[in-house]
MIKOL-669059 format. One line per 4 residues: their letters; for each residue x, y, z of N, C-alpha, C. Coordinates in pm, 1 decimal. Example, Ala and Ser with C-alpha at 12.3 -4.5 7.8 and 13.67 -1.06 7.14 Angstrom:
REM MIKOL-669059
as) 1319.0:-569.0:780.0:1230.0:-450.0:780.0:1320.0:-330.0:780.0 ~ 1285.0:-225.0:708.0:1367.0:-106.0:714.0:1290.0:3.0:787.0
//
This chain:
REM MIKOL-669059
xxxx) 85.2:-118.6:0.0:0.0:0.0:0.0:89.0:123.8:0.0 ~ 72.6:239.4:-81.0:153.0:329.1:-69.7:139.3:454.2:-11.0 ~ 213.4:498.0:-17.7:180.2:637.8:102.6:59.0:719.8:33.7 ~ -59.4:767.8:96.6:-139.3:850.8:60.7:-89.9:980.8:13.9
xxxx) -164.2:1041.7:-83.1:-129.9:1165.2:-117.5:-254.2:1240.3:-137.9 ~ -353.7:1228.5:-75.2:-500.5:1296.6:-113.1:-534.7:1366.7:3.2 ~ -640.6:1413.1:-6.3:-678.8:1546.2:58.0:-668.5:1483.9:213.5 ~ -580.3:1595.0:294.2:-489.4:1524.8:430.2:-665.1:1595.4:483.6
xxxx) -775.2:1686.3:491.4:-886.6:1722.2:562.4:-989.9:1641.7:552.5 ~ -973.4:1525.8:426.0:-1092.7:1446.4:444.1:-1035.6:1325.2:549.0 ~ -944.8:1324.8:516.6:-896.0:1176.3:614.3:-900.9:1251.6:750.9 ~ -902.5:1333.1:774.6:-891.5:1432.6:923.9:-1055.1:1418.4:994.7
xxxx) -1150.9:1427.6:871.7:-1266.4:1413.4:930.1:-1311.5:1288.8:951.7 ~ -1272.5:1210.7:851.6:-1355.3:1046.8:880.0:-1265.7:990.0:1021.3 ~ -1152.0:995.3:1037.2:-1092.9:997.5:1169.1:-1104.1:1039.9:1304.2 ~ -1172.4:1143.1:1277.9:-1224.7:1277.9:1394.1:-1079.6:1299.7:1455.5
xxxx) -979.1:1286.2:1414.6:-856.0:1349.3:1445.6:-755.9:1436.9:1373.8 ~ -761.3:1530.7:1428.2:-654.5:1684.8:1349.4:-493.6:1584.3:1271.7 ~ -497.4:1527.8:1144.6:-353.2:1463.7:1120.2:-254.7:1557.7:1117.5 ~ -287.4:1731.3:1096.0:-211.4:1821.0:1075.8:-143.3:1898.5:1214.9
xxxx) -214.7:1812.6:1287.7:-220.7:1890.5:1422.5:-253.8:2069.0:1502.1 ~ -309.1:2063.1:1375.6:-381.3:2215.0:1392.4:-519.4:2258.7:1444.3 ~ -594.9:2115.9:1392.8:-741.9:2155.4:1458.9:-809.1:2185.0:1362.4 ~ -770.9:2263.4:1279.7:-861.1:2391.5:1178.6:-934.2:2248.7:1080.2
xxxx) -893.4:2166.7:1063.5:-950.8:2041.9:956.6:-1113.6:2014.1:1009.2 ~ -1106.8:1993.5:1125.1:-1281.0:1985.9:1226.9:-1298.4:2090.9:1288.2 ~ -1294.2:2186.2:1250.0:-1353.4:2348.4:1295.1:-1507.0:2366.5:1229.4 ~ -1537.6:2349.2:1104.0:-1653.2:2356.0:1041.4:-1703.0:2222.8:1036.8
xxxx) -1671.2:2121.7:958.7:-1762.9:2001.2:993.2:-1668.4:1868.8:1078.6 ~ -1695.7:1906.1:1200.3:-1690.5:1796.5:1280.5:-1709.2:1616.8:1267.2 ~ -1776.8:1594.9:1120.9:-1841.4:1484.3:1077.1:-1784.4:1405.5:961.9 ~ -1784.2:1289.6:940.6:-1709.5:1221.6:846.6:-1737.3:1253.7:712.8
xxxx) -1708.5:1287.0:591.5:-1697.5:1344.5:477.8:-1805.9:1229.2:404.2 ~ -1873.3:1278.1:310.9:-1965.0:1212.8:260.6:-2123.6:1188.0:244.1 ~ -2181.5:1141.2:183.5:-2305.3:1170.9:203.2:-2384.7:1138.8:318.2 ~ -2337.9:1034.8:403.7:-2363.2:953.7:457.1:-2299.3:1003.5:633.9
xxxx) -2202.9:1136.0:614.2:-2086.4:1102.0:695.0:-2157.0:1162.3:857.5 ~ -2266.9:1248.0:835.3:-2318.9:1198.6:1029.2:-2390.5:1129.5:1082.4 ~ -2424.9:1045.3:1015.7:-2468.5:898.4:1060.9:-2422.0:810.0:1069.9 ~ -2274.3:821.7:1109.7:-2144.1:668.5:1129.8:-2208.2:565.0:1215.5
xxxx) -2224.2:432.7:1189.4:-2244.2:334.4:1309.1:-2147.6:343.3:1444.5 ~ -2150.0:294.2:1546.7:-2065.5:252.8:1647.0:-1980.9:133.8:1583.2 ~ -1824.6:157.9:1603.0:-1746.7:116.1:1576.3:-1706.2:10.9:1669.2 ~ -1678.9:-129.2:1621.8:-1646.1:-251.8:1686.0:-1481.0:-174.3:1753.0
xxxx) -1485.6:-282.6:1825.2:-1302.5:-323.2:1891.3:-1241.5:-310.0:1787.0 ~ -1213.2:-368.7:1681.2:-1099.4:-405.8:1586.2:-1099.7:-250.5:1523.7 ~ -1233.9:-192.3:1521.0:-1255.0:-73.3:1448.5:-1177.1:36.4:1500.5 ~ -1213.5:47.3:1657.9:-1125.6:91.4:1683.7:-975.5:136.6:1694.3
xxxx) -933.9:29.3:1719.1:-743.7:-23.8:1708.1:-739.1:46.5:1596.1 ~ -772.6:0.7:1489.1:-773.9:32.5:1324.4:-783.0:197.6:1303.0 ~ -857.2:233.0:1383.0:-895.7:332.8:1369.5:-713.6:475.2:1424.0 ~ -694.8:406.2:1540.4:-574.7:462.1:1615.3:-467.9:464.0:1553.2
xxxx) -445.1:335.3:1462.3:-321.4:296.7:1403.0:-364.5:396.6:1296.0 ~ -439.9:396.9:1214.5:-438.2:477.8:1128.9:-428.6:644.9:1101.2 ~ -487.0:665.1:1268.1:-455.2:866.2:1333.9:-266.9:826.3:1262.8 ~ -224.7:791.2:1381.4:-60.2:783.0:1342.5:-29.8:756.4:1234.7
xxxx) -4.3:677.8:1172.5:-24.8:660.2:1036.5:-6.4:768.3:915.4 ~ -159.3:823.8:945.9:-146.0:946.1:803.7:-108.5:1060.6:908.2 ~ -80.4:1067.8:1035.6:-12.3:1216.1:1065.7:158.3:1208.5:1051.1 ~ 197.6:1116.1:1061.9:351.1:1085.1:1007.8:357.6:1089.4:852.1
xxxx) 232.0:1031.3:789.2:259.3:1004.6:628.4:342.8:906.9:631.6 ~ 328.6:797.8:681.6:417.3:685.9:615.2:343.3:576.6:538.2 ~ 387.1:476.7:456.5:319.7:353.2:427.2:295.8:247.8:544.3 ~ 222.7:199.7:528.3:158.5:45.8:585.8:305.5:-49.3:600.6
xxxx) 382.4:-65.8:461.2:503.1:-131.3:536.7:613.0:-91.1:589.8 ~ 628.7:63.6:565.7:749.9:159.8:695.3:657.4:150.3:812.4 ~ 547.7:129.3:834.7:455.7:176.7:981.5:523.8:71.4:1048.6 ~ 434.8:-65.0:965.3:512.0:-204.8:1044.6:610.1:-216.2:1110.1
xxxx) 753.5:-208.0:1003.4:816.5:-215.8:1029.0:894.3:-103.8:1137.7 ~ 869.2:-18.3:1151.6:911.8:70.9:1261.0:854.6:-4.1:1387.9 ~ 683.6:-69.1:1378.0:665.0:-108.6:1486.8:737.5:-198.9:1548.3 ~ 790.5:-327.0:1444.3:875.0:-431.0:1452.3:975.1:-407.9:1531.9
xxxx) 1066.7:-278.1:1494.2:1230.6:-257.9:1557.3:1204.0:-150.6:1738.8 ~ 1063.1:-124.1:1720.6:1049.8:-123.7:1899.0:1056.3:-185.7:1948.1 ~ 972.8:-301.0:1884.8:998.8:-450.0:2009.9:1127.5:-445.9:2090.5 ~ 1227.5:-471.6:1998.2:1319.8:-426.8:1991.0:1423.2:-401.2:2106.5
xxxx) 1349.3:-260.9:2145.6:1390.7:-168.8:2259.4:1377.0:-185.4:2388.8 ~ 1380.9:-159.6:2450.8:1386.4:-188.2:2609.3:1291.4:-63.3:2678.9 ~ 1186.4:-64.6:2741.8:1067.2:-2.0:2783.4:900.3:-16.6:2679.9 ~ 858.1:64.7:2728.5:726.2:6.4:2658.8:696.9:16.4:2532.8
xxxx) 629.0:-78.4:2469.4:678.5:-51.3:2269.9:602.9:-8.2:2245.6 ~ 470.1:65.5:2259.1:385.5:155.8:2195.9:438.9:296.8:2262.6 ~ 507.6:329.0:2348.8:552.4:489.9:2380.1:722.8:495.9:2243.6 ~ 774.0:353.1:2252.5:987.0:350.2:2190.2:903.8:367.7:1988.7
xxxx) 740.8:274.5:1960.4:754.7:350.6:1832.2:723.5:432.1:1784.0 ~ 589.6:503.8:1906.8:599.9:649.2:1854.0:732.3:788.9:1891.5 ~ 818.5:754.1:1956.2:950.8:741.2:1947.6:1066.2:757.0:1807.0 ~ 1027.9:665.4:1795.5:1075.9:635.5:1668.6:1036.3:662.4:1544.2
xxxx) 935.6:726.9:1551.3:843.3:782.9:1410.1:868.3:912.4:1445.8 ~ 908.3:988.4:1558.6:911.7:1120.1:1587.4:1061.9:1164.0:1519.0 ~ 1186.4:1082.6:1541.6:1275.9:1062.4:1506.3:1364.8:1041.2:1368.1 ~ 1264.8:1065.8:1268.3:1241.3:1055.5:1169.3:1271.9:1179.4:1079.8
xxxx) 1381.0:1223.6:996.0:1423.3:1325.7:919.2:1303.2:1462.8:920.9 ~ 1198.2:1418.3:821.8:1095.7:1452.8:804.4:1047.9:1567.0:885.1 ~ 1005.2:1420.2:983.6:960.7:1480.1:1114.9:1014.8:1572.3:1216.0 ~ 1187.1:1605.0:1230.4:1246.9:1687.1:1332.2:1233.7:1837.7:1229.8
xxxx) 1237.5:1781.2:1126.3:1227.1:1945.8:1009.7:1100.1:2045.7:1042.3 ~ 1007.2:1890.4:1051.0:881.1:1997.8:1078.8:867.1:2060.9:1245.8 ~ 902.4:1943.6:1338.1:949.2:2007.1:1455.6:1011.5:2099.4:1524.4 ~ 1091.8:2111.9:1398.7:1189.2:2227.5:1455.0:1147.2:2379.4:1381.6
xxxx) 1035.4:2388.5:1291.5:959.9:2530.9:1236.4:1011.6:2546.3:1071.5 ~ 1092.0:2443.4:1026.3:1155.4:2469.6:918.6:1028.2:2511.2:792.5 ~ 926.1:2372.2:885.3:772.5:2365.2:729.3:676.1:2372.1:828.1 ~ 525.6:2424.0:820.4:408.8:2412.3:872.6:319.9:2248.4:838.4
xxxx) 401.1:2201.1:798.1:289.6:2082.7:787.0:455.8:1960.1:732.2 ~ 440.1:1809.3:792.8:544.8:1737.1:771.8:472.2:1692.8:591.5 ~ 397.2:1672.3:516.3:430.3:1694.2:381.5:541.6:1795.4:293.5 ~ 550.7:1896.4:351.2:617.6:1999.9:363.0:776.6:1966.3:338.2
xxxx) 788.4:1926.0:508.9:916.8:1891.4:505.1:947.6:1750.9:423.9 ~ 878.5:1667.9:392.2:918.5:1571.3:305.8:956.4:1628.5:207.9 ~ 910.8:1716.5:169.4:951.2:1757.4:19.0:1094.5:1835.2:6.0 ~ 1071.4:1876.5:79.2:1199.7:2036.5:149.0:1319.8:1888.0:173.2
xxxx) 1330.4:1776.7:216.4:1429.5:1675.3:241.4:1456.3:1599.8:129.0 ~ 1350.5:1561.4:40.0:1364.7:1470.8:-59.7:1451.1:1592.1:-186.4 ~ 1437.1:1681.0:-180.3:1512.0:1833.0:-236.8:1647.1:1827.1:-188.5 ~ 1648.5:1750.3:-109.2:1811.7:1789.6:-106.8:1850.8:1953.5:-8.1
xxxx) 1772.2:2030.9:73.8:1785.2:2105.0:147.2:1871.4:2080.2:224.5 ~ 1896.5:1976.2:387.1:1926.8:1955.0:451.6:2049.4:1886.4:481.0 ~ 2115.7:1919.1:548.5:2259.7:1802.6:597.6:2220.1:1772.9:706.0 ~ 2274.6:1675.4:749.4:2283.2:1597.1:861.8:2407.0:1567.4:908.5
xxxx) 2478.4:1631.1:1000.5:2628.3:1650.3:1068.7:2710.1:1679.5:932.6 ~ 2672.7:1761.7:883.2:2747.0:1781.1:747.1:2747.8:1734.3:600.1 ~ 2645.1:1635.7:593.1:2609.0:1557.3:489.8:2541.4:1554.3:454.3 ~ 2486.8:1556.7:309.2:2323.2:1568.3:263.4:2270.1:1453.5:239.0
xxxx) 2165.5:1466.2:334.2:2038.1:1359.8:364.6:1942.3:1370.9:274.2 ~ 1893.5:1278.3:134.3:1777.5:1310.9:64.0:1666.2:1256.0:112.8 ~ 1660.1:1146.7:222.6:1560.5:1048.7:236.6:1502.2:1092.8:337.1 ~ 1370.0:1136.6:318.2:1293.2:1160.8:475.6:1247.8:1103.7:546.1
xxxx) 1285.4:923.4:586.3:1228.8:872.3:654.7:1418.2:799.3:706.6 ~ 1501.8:901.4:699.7:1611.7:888.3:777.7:1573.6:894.2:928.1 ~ 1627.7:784.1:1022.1:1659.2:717.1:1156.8:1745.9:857.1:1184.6 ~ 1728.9:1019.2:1266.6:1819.5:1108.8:1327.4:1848.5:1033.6:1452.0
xxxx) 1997.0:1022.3:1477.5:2019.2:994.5:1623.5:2043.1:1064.1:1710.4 ~ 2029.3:1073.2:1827.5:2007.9:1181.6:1920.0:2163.2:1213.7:1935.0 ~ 2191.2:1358.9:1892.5:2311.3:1418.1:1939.3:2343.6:1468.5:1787.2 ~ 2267.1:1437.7:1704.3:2277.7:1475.7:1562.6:2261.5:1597.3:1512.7
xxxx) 2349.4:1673.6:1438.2:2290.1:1837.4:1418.1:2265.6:1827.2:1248.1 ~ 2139.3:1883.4:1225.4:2053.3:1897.9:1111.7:2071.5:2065.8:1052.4 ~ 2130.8:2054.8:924.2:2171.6:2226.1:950.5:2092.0:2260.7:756.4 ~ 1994.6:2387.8:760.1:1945.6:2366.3:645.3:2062.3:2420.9:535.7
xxxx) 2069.5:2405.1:380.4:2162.1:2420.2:338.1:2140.0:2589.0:302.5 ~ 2316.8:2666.1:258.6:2348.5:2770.4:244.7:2253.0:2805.8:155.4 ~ 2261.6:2738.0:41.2:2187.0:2802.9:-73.2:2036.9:2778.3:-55.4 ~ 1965.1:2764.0:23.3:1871.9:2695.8:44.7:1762.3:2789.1:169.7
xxxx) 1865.8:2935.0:234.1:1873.4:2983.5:354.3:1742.6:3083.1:296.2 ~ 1764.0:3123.0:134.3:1650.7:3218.3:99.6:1531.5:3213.9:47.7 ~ 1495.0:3098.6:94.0:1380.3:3037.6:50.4:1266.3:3098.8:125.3 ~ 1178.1:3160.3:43.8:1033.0:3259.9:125.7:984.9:3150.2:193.0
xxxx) 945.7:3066.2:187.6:880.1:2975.9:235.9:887.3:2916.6:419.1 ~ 1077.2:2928.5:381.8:1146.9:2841.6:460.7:1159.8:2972.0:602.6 ~ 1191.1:3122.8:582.2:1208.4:3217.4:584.5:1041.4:3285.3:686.0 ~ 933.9:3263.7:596.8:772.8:3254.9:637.3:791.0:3188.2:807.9
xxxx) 765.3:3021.4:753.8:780.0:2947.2:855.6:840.0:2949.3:995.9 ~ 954.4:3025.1:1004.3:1053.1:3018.5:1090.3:1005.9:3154.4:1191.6 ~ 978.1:3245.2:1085.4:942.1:3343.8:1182.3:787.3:3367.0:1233.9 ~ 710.8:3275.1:1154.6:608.7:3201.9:1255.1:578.1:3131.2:1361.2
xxxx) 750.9:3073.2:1418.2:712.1:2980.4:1533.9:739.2:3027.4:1618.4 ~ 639.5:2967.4:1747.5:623.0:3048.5:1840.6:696.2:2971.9:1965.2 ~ 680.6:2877.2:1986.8:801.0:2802.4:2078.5:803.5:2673.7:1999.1 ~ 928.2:2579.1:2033.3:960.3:2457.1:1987.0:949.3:2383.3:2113.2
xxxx) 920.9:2236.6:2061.0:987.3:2131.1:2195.4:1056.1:2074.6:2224.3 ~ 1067.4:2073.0:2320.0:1243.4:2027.5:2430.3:1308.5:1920.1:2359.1 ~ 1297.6:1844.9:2276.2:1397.9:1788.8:2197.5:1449.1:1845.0:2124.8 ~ 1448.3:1933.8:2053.7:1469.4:2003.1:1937.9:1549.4:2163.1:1964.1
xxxx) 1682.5:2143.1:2006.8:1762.0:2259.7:2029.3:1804.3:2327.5:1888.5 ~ 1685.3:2450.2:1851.3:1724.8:2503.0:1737.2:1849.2:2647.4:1766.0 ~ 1928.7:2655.5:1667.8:2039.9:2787.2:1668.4:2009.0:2876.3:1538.3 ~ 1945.7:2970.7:1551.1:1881.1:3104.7:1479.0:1983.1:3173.6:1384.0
xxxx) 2123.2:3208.0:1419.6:2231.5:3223.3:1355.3:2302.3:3147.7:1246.7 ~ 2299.4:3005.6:1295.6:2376.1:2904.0:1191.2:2229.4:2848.3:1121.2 ~ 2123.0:2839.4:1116.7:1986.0:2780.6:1076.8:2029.1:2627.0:1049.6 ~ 2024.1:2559.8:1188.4:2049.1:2446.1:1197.6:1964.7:2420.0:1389.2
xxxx) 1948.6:2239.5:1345.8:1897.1:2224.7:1528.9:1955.6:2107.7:1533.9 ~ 1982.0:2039.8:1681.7:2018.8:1967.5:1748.9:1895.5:1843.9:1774.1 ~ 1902.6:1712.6:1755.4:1846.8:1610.6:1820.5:1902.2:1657.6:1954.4 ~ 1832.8:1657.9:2072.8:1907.6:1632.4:2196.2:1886.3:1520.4:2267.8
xxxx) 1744.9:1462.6:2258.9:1695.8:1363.9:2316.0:1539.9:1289.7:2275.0 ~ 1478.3:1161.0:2283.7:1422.5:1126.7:2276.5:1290.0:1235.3:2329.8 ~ 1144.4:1235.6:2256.3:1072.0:1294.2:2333.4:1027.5:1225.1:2426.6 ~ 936.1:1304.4:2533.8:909.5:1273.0:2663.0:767.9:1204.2:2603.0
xxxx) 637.0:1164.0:2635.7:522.7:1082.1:2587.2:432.9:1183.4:2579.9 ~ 459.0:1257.9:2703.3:321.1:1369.9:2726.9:371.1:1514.2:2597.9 ~ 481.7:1531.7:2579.8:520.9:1633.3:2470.6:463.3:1574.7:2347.9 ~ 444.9:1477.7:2321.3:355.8:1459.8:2137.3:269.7:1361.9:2136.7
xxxx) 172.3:1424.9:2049.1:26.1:1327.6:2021.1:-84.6:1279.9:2178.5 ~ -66.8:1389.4:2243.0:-129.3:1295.4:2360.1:-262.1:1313.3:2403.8 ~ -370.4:1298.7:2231.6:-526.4:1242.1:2231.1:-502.9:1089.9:2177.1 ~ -351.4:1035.8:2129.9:-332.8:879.3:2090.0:-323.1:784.8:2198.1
xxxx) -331.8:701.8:2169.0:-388.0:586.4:2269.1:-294.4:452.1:2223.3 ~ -180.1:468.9:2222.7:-63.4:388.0:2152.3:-76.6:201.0:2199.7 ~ -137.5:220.4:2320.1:-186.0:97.8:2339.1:-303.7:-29.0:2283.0 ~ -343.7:117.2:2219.1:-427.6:6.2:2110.2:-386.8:11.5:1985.3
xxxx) -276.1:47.2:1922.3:-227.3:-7.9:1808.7:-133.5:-141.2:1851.6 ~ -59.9:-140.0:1945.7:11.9:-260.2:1994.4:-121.9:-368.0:2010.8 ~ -202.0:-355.7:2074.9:-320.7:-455.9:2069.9:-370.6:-467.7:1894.2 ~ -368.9:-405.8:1805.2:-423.4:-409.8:1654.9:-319.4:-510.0:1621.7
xxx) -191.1:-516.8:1622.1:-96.3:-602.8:1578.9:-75.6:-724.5:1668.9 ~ -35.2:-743.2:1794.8:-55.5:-814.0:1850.9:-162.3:-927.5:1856.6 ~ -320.3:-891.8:1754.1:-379.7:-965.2:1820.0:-415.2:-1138.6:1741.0
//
């Protein structure tokens, strides 16, 4: 199955969860898209799970077999594996770009990475579903510094989070550390995607 590329507000509504993390997607219709969409049945167990795995899912933008497999290499880890893979999806090229104010939305920064923008301790990273390891500095490139876009963004953000030690002068940030559970996503319920696979 391949990564979605369609309208990120309809999947926001049939979900009843913000994938953009903004909110503004269920500001006007609160209700699942379609003709049909405020009269949803009650959703079974499995529906549920399904339902969770899939919030994460399209708010990372990954495929069905990067999801897996990220879930796979938590096992992995040592502490609980539904907090080490959303962890590990946070950790993710993509994802520290958009974290750190570079893009307003991680489609964004996929694109801004797969471009060839970014180094990573000095090296250019094209792949946005690069593994950053903590202690890693992400620095955007020279020629790359005058981008309106990039330029917009930056002086739109209003605070960052504690993983993400950005430097304003060199336009580059720091992995410093794993996030904490309560700093991201915390209307997800990570315990029932481990129960969706598990069962």
């Amino acid at each position: 199955m391949s990564r979605y590329t369609g309208p990120a507000w309809k999947i926001s509504r049939r979900l009843k969860y913000s994938t953009l993390e903004t909110g503004k997607e269920l500001g006007k219709r609160p209700y699942s898209p379609g003709q049909h969409g405020q009269r949803r049945g009650k959703l079974s167990e499995y529906g549920i799970q399904l339902q969770e795995k899939q919030k994460v899912r399209f708010t990372y933008g990954v495929n069905e077999r990067q999801f897996r497999k990220t879930f796979n290499e938590a096992k992995k880890l040592s502490g609980r594996q539904g907090e080490n893979f959303l962890f590990l999806l946070e950790s993710r090229l993509d994802n520290l770009v958009y974290r750190a104010g570079f893009t307003k939305t991680r489609r964004q920064a996929r694109q801004l990475v797969s471009h060839g923008h970014f180094l990573v301790n000095g090296k250019k990273v094209d792949i946005p579903s690069y593994r950053v390891s903590v202690g890693q500095v992400i620095t955007l490139k020279e020629a790359s510094r005058k981008l309106q876009i990039v330029q917009d963004n930056l002086e739109s953000v209003v605070e960052r989070l504690g993983f993400v030690e950005y430097d304003d002068n060199k336009f580059e940030f720091k992995f410093v550390r794993f996030p904490e559970r309560q700093e991201i996503l915390s209307e997800i319920k990570e315990n029932l995607i481990v129960e969706f696979y598990n069962r």
